[in-house]
C-alpha positions in Angstrom: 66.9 82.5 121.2 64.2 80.1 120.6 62.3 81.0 116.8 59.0 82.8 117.6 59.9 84.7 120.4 59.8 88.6 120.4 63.8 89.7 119.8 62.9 93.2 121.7 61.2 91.1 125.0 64.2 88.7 124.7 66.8 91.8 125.0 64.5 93.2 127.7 64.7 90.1 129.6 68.4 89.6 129.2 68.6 93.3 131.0 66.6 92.2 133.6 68.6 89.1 134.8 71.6 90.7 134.7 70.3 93.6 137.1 69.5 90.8 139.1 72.6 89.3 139.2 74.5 92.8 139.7 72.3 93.6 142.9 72.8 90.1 144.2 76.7 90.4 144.0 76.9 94.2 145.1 74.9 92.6 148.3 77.1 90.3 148.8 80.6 92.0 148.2 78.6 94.5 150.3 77.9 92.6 153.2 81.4 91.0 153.2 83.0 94.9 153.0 81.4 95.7 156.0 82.0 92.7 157.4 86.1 93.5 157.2 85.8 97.3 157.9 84.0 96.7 161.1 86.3 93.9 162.8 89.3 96.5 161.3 87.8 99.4 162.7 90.7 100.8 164.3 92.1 101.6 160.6 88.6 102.7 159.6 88.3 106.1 158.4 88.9 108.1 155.0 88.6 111.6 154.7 85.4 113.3 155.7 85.0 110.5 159.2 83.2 107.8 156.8 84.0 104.2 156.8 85.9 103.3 154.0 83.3 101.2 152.4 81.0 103.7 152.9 82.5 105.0 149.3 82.6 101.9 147.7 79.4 101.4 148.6 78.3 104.7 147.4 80.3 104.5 144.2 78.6 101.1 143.0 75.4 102.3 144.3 75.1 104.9 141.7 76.6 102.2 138.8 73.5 99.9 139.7 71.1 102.8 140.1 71.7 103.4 136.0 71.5 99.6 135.5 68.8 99.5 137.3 67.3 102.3 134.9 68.6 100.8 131.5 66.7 97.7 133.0 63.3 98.2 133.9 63.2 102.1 132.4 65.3 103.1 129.8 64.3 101.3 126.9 66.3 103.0 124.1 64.6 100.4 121.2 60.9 102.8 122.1 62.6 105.8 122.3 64.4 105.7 118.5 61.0 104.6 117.3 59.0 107.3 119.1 61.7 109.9 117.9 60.9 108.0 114.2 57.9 108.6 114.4 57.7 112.3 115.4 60.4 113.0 112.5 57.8 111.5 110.0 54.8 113.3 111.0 56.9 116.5 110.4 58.1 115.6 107.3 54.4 114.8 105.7 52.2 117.1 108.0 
């Protein structure tokens, strides 16, 4: 990290690229899954009728939903100063 930047946008930042990078490889493993299940098809389904990747799909799905969060919502640095904060004011009302 370059002197003068902000260390909390730099960590933000560093989040952000590397939800980037995890949607653009769940994408692609994606796409290539699906690719194999459906000229395999004859050997295609799990438990319930769905397409085997149709988990793994669903599985990583919910792993990049809370990346996504921690990225672009979840911003724990504002939270501990907010709850700070609030602990202060009670303590000298």
């Amino acid at each position: 990290m370059e002197a003068g930047k902000d260390k909390h946008l730099w960590k933000l930042a560093k989040k952000r690229v590397a939800f980037r990078r995890h949607l653009s490889t769940y994408i692609v493993i994606n796409i290539l899954v699906w690719c194999v299940w459906l000229f395999t098809k004859e050997q295609g389904t799990l438990a319930g009728g769905l397409p085997w990747p149709a988990w793994m799909t669903f599985g990583w799905g919910v792993a990049l939903a809370f990346n996504y969060y921690d990225a672009y919502h979840g911003s724990q640095d504002f939270a501990v100063e907010r709850e700070y904060e609030k602990l202060t004011r009670k303590k000298n009302p």
